[in-house]
C-alpha positions as CSV (number, residue, x, y, z in Angstrom):
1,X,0.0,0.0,0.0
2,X,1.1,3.4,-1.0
3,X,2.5,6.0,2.1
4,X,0.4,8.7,0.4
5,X,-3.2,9.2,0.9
6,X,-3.8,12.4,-0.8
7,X,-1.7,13.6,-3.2
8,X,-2.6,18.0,-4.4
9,X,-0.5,18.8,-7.8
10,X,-0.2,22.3,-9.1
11,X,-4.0,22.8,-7.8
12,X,-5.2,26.0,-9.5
13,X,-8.6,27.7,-8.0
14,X,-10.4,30.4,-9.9
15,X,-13.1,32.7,-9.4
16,X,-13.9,34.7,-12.2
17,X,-10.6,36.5,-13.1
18,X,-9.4,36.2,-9.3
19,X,-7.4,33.2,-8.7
20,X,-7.8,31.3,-5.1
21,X,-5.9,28.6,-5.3
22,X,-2.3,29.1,-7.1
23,X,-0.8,26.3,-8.3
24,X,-0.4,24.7,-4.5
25,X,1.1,21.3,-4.7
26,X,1.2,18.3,-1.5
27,X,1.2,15.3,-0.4
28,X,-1.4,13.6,2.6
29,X,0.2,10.5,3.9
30,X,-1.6,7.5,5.5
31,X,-2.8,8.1,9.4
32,X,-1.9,12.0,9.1
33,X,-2.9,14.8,10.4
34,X,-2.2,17.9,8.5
35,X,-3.2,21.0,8.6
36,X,-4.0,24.2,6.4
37,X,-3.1,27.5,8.3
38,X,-3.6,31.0,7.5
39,X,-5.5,33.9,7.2
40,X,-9.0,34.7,5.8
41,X,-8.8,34.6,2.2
42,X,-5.4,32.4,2.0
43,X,-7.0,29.7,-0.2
44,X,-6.8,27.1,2.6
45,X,-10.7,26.4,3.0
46,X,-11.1,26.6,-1.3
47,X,-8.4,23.5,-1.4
48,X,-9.9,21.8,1.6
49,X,-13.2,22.3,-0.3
50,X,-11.7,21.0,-3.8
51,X,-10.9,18.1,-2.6
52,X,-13.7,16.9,-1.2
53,X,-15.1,17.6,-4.3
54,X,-17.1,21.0,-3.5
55,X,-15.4,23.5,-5.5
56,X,-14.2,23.0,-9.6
57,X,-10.8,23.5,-9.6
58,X,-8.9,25.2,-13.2
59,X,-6.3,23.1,-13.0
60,X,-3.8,20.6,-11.3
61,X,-4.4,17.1,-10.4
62,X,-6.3,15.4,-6.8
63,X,-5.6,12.0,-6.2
64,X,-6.8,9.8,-3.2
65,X,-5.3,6.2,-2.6
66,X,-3.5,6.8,-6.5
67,X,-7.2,7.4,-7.8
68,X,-7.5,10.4,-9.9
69,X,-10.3,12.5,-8.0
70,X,-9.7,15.3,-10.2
71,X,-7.4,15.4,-13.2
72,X,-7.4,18.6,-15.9
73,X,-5.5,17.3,-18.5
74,X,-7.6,14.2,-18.6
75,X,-11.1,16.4,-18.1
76,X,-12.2,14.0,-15.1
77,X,-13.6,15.1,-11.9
78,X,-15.4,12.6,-10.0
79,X,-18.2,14.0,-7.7
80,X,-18.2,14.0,-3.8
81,X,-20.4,11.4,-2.9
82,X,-18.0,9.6,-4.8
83,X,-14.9,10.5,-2.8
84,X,-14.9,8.1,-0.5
85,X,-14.1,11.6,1.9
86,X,-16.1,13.0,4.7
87,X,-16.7,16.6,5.8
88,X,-16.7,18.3,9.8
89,X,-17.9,22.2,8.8
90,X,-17.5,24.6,10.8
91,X,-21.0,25.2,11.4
92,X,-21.2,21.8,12.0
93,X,-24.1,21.3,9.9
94,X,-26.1,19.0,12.8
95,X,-30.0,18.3,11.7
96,X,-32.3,19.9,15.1
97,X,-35.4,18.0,13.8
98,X,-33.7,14.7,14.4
99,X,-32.3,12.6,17.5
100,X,-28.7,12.1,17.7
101,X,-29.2,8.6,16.4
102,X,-30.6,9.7,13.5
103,X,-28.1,11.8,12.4
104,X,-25.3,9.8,13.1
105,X,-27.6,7.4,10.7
106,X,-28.2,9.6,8.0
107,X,-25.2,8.7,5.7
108,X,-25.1,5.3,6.0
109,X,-28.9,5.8,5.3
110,X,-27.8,7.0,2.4
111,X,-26.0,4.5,1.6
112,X,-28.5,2.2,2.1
113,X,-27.2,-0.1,4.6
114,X,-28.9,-2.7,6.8
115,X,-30.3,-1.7,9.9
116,X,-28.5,-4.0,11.7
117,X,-24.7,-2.6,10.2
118,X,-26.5,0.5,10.9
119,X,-27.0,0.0,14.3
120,X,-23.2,-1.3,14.9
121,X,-21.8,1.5,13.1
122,X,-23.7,4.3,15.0
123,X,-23.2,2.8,18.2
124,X,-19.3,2.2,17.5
125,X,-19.2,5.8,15.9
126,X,-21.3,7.3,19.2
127,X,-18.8,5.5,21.8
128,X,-16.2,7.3,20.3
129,X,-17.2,10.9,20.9
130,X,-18.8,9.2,24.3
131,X,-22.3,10.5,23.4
132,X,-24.0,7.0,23.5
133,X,-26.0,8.0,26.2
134,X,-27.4,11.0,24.0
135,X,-28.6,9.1,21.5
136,X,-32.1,9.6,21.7
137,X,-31.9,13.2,22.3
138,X,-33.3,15.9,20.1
139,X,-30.2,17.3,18.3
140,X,-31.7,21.1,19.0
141,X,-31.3,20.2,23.0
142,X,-27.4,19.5,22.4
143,X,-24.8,22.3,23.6
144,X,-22.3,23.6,21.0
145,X,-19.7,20.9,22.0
146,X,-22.1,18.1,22.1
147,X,-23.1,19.4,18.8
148,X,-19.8,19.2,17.3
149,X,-19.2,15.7,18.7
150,X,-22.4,14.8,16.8
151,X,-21.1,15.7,13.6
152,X,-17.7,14.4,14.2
153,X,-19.7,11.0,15.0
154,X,-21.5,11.6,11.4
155,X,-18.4,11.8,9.6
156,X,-16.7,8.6,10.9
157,X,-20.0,6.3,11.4
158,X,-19.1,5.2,7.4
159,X,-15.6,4.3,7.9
160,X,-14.4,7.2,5.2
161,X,-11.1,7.2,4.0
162,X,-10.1,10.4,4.3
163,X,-12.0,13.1,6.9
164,X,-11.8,17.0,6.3
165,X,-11.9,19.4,9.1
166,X,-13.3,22.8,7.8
167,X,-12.8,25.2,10.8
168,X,-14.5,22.8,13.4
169,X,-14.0,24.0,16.1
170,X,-13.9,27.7,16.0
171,X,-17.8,28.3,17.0
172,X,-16.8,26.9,20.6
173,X,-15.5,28.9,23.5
174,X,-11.9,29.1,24.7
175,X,-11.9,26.6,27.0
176,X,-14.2,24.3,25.2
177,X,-12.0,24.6,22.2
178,X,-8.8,23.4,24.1
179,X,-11.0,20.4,25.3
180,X,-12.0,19.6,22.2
181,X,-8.4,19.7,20.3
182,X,-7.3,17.3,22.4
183,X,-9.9,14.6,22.1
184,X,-9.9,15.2,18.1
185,X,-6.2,14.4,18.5
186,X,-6.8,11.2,20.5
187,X,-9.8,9.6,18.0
188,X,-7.3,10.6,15.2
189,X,-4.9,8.6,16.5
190,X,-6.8,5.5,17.8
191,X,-8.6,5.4,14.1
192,X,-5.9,5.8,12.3
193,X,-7.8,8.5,10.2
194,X,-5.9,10.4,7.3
195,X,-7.5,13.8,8.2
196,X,-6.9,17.8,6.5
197,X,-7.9,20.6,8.7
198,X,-8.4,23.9,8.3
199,X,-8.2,26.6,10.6
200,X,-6.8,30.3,11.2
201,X,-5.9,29.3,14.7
202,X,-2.1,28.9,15.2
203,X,-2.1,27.7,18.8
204,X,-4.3,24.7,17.1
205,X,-2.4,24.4,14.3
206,X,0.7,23.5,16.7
207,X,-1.1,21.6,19.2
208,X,-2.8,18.8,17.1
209,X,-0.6,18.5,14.0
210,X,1.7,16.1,12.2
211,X,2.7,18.8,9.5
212,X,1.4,22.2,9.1
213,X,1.2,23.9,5.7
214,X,1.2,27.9,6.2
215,X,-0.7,29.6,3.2
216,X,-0.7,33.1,2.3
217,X,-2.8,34.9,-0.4
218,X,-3.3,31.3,-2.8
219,X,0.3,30.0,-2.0
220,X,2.3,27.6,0.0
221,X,4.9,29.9,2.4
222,X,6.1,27.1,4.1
223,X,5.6,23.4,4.8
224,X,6.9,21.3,8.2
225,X,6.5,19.9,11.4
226,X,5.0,22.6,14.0
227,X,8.2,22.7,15.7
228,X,9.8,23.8,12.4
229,X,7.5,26.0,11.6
230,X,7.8,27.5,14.6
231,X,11.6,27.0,14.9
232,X,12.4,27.9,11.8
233,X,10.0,30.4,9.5
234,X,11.7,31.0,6.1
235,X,9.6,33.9,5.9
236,X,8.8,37.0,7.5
237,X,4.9,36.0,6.7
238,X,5.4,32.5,8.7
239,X,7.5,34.5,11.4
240,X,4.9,36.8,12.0
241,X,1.6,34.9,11.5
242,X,2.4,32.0,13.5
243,X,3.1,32.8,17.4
244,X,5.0,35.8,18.1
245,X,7.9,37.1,17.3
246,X,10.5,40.4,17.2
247,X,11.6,41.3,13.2
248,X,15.1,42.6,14.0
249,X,16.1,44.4,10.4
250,X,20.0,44.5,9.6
251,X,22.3,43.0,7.3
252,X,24.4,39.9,6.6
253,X,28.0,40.8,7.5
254,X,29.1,37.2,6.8
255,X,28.2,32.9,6.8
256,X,25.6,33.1,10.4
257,X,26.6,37.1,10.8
258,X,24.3,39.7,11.2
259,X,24.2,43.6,11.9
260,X,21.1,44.4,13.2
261,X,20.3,48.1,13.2
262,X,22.2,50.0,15.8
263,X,25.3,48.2,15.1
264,X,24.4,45.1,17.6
265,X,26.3,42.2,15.6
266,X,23.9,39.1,16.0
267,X,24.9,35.5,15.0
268,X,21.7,34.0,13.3
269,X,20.8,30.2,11.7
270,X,19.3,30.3,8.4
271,X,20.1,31.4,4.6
272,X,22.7,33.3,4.0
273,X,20.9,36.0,2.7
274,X,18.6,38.8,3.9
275,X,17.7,41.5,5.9
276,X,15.5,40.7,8.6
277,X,15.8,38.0,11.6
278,X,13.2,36.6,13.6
279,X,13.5,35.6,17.8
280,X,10.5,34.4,19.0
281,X,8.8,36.0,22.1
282,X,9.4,33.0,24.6
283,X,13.4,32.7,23.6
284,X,14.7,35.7,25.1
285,X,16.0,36.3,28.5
286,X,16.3,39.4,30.7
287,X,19.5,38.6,32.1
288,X,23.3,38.9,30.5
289,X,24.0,35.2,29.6
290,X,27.4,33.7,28.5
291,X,27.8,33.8,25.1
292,X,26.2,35.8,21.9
293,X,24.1,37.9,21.3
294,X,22.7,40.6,24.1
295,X,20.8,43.4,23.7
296,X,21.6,46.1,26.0
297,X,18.1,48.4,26.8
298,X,14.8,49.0,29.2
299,X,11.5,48.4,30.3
300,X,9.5,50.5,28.4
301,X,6.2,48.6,29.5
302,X,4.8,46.2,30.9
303,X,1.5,44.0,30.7
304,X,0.1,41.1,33.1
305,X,-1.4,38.1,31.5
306,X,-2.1,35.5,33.7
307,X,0.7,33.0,32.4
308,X,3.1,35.3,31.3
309,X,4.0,38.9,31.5
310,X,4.7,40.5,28.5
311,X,7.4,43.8,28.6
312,X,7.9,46.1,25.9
313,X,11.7,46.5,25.5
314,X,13.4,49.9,23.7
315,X,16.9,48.5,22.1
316,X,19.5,50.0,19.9
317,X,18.0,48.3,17.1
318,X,14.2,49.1,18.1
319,X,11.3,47.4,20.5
320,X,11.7,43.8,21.6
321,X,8.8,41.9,23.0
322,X,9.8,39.6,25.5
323,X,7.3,37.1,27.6
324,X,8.7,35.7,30.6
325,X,7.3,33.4,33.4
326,X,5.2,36.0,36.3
327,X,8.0,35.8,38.8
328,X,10.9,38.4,39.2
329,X,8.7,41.1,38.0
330,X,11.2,44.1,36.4
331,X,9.7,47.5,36.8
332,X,8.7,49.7,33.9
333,X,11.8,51.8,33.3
334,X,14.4,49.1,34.4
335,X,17.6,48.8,32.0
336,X,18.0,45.3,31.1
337,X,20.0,43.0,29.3
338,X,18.7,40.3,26.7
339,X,20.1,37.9,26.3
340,X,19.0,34.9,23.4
341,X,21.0,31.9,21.7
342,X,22.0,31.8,18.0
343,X,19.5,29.1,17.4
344,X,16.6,30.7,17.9
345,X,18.3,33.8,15.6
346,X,16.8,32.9,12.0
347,X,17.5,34.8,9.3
348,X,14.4,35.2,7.2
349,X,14.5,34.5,3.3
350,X,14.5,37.9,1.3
């Protein structure tokens, strides 16, 4: 059996004259989890959406388990039912006139199965979200959560190859939502499901994914593990969009050397090319360390939040944010010394 699930080539989306979807290319592999990041109006949700078989794509190829979904060049484009592929929206499209039996029932309905497979694969599928002992509830009396565990119930009760994630979980509260990630990350894995997700949520993004592919305005930015997209952003989009980081602007003086501005020589991991470098929030220390790279300046501000404390710091080569553990507090005004390793100094593509 092939490794790859899903494989996207040179996936062109148009609307009109506007183009959504620009000529992104990727591959899905068996038991996955990857996800689609970015903004509103990236693209992410039109390629989640082409292929399951929703939107038309221009151009490019879809394949699923080396069958051509899609295929331009050979005018073939097989329609969703026929996917083999099931959908969680993000309004998680839950009928209120029906029990949560019933829904959970409706595909396989569909599909016209016996009652008795019915009945197995609803129960299986409603022990898996642990709302067995909702099942004869009106859907309308369910909470948001509940809600969402119905559809996610619906869209494994068939045994689907592949499961697409549209924004699930983004209609839930905070707290709800940080529940849910890491019960969708559990089933995942116990089913062995090859799943696509979309959502604009970076903290979820990193939390429940294998890879993570950053898109901005139609394109692929970057592809990798969350840690390397995290770690280490080739561009100054992925820097910024996902987590936060300071954009130090400079020059490269020489192979890992860089002159930020205001003469502070920093040594950086990366290309060996441009002029900006990103250090993420959570990587820099207050203190003089041994070694490279400090950063003599102040406190120019300082904010309480909760789990960290976030201080606004006025450098030679501009203002630093820094977010360090809510002990030690430094007073606004303080002079300082930061203090961050050469690792987490990545010099950001041009």
């Amino acid at each position: 059996m092939s490794p790859t699930r899903i494989e996207v080539t040179d996936l062109v989306v148009r609307y009109g004259e506007q183009i959504a979807v620009h000529g992104v290319s990727f591959t899905v592999g068996r038991g996955e989890h990857l996800t689609l990041l970015g903004p509103s109006g990236c693209g992410k949700t039109t390629t989640l959406r082409a292929i399951a078989g929703l939107e038309q794509p221009s151009a490019g190829s879809i394949r699923i388990d080396g069958q051509a979904m899609y295929d331009a060049s050979a005018r073939r484009n097989i329609p969703a039912e026929q996917r083999g592929v099931s959908m969680v929206f993000q309004s998680y499209a839950v009928w209120p006139h029906m029990t949560v039996y019933d829904n959970v029932a409706y595909g396989l309905r569909v599909r016209k199965q016996s009652a008795a497979d019915i009945k197995t694969h609803v129960e299986r599928a409603l022990d898996l979200v642990q709302m067995r002992h909702l099942a004869d509830r009106a859907a309308s009396k369910l909470s948001g959560g509940q809600q969402q565990r119905v559809a996610l119930a619906r869209a494994i009760a068939f045994s689907p190859t592949v499961v697409l994630f549209d924004e699930p979980l983004s209609n839930l509260d905070a707290k709800l939502r940080a529940e849910m990630r890491v019960e969708l990350r559990e089933l995942q894995r116990r089913l062995d499901i090859t799943s696509v997700y979309v959502t604009h949520d970076q903290e979820e993004a990193l939390a429940i994914s294998d890879r993570v592919i950053v898109m901005n305005v139609g394109v692929i930015e970057q592809i990798g593990t969350p840690e390397d997209i995290y770690n280490r952003p080739r561009s100054r989009f992925v820097a910024d969009f996902v987590g936060s980081a300071n954009l130090i602007k400079g020059k490269v003086t020489g192979q890992g050397t860089f002159e930020a501005e205001g003469g502070a020589i920093l040594k950086t991991v990366g290309g060996t090319a441009g002029s900006e470098v990103a250090v993420r929030t959570a990587y820099i220390d207050m203190v003089a360390q041994p070694g490279d790279n400090q950063l003599a300046g102040h406190v120019r501000q300082r904010m309480f939040h909760g789990d960290f404390v976030q201080y606004i710091v006025e450098c030679a080569c501009g203002r630093l944010i820094v977010r360090r553990p809510p002990v030690n507090l430094l007073e606004e005004g303080a002079p300082v010394t930061l203090s961050f390793s050469p690792e987490h100094t990545v010099l950001l593509q041009g």
